[in-house]
N, C-alpha and C positions, 0 to 999 in steps of 0.2 A: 274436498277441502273447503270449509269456513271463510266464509268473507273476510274475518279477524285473520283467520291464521295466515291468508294471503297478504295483509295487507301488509305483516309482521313480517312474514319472510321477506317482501319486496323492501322495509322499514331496515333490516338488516343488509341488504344488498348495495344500497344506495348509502351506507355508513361503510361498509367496507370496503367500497370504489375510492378508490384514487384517487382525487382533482386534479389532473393535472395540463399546466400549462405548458401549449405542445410550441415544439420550434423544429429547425433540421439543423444537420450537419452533414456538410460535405468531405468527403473522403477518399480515396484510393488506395490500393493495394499495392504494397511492394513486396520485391520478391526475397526471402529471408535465404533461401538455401537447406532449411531445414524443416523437418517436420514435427519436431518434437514443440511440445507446448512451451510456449517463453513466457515466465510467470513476472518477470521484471523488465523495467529499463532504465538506465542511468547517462546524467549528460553532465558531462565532465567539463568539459567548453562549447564555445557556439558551434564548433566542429564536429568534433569526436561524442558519440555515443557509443552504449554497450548495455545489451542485452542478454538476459540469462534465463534460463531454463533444462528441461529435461525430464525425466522420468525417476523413478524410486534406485534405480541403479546406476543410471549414468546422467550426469550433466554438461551443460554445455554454455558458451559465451560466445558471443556474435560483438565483432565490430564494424562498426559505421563512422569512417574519417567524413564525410560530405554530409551533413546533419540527416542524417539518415535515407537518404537520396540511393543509397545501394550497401550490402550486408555484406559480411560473408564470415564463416567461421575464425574465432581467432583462439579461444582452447577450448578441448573436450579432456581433460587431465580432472575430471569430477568424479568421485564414484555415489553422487547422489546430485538432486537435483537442486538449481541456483534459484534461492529465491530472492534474492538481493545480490549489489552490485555498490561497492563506495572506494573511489582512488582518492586520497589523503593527497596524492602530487602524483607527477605523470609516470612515477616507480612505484609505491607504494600502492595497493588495494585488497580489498578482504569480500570475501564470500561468504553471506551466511548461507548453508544450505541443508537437507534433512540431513536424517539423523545425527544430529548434532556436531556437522559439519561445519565450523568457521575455518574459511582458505584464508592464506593468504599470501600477496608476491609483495619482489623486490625490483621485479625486473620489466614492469610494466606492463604482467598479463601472460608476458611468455612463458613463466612456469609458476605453478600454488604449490604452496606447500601447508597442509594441516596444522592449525594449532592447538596444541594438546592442551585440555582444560580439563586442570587439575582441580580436585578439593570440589566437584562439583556432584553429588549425589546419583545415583545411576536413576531415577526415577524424573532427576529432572534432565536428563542429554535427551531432549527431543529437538524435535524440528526447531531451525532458526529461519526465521523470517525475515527478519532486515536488521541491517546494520550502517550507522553513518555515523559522522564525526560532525563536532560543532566547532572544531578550534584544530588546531594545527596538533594535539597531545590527545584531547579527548573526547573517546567513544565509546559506544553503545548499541548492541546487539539485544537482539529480543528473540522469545521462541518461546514454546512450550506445546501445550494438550489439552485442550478442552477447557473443563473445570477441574481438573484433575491436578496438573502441575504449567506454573508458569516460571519461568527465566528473565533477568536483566543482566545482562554484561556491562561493565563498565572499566576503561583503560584510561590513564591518567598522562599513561608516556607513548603515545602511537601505537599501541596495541602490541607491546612485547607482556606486559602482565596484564591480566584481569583480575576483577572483583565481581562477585554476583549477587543481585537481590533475587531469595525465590519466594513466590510468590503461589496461589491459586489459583489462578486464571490463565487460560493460553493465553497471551502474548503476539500481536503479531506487526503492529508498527508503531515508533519512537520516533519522535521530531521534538527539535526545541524553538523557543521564540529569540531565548540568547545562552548566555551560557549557564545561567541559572536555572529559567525558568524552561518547562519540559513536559509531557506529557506522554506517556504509553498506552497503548490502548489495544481490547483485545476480546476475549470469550465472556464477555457480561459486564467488562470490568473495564474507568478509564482510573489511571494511576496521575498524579501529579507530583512533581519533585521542585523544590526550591531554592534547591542548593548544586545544581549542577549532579544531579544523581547520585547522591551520596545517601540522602532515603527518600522514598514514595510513600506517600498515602494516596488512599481511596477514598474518590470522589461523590456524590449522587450520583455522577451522569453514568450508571451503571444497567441500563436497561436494554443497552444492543449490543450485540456482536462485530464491536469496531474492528474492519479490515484496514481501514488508511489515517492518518494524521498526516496535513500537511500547517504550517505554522510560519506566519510573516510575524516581526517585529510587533503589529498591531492587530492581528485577528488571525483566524484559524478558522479550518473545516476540517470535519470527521464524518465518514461513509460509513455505513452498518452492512453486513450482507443480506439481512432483513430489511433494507431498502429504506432505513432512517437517516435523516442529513443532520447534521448537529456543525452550529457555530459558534465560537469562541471570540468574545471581545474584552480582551482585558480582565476576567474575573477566573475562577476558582472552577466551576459548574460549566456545561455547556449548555446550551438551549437549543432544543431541536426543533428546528423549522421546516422539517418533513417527516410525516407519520413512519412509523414503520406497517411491513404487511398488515394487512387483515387475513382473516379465515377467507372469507370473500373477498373479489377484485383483482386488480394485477396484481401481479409478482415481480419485483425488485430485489434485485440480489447485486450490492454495490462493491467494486475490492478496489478503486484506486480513486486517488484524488489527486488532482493536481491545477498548479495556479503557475505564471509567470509573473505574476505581480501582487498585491494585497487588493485585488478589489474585484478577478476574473478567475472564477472559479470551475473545473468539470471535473466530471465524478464517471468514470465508465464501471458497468459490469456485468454481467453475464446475458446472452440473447441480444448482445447490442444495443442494450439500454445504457444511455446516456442521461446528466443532469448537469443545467447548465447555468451559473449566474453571474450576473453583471455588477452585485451588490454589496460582496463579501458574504456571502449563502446565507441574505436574507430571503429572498424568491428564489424559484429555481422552476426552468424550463425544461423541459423534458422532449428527448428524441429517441430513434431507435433507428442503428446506423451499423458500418461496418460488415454490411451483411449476413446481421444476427448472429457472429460467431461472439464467441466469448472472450470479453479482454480484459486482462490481469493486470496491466499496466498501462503508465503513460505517463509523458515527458511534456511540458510544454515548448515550445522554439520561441514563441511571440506569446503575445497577449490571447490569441485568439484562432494559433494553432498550433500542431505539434504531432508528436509520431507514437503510437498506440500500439501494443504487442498482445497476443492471446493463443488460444489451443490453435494446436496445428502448425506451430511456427508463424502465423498470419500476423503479420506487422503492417500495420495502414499510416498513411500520412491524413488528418483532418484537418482541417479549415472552418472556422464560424464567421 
């Protein structure tokens, strides 16, 4: 090998490394009761959490009355797996889950019942990723396939009718800033709506494969599972303020974001990479935590900790 060719391979290795600004997280392990993978978790009050998961044929929901201090099964009435979790009040909640599975009860969890979703093309009932409400009337579910086919649900009266936008892009999280303003994001694609989800357009910021939107009043972050951060202040575009992969260097693969406040930000995903900021995701520190399992979700309690779910049922409490 050439002195040049060396110098060039080395010239390419040191651009595809990572920079990254290291910190830790402290954690422990609590005990879920099951084993199946928990791809979500929702908190309802300072008290009551509830996580969901499962496999291609059966799903399952775990509650937690003492902010997640101890689990245990509260339904397995799924015949597909829970990837979302949203109670409208302490009767009322919905599940999106695959194959185009939206549950939902009356009775606060104790029994789901299927919502049949008419008028909806067979090519787009795929997987549903998440669903939440902005207002006491209306909500919003998401799902779809790749590049292939994407879905937007939308319910105006607490989720007895729906309307759909479909779209090209898989789909797989929805959050709003109010009740207007809103963004979906998903397989290459972020969508932005201005009217309370009545239509979407697309954006630039279409160069990752967003896994998470979370969205305060006055700012916003998005995770990619190619390991890009993107922030949101007040405009139209996002601006990412962490590279996504290279060919070369680590590997970052991000699926959840979450904040307690507008200004403390983390980002968990797979091998127990963690991303962590203090600025509304302008910097971001980086850990590797949880015991390198893989986690799908996460809830804040505080500013600066909260209770994290992944494969295997492994639910941890953290602390920064």
């Amino acid at each position: 090998m050439t002195y040049f060719k060396l110098c060039f391979i080395l010239a390419l290795f040191f651009v595809g490394c990572k920079k990254e600004n290291k910190t830790t997280l402290d954690y422990s392990e609590i005990s879920s009761g099951t084993n199946f993978n928990l791809r979500c978790i929702y908190k309802f009050n300072n008290d009551t959490l509830f996580a969901g998961g499962g496999d291609d044929s059966h799903g399952i929901i775990l509650i937690s009355s003492n902010q997640g201090a101890s689990w245990q099964v509260y339904s397995q009435s799924f015949f597909s797996r829970v990837n979302a979790v949203y109670f409208r009040n302490a009767m009322e909640g919905f599940a999106a889950c695959n194959n185009f599975l939206l549950m939902k009860t009356n009775d606060g969890g104790v029994h789901w019942d299927s919502i049949v979703q008419y008028w909806v093309p067979y090519q787009y009932q795929t997987n549903l990723y998440d669903v939440k409400f902005i207002n006491d009337s209306t909500g919003f579910f998401c799902g779809g396939e790749e590049y292939g086919h994407g879905i937007i649900g939308r319910t105006t009266d607490g989720g007895q009718t729906w309307e759909y936008t479909f779209v090209d892009h898989e789909m797989r999280s929805v959050d709003f800033k109010n009740n207007l303003q809103g963004y979906c994001g998903g397989y290459g694609a972020m969508l932005y709506t201005e009217d309370g989800g009545k239509k979407w357009q697309l954006t630039e910021s279409n160069n990752e494969f967003i896994t998470s939107i979370r969205l305060t009043a006055s700012n916003g972050v998005a995770c990619g599972y190619d390991g890009g951060l993107l922030r949101n202040v007040n405009s139209l575009n996002w601006e990412k303020t962490s590279s996504s992969n290279h060919s070369l260097g680590s590997r970052l693969h991000f699926n959840s974001v979450s904040t307690f406040d507008n200004t403390n930000y983390f980002v968990f995903g797979n091998n127990g990479k963690c991303a962590l900021s203090t600025d509304a995701g302008s910097e971001w520190h980086y850990a590797t935590a949880f015991d390198e399992q893989n986690i799908f979700d996460a809830v804040m309690l505080t500013s600066f900790s909260g209770i994290a779910v992944g494969e295997h049922g492994k639910i941890f409490h953290f602390n920064k």
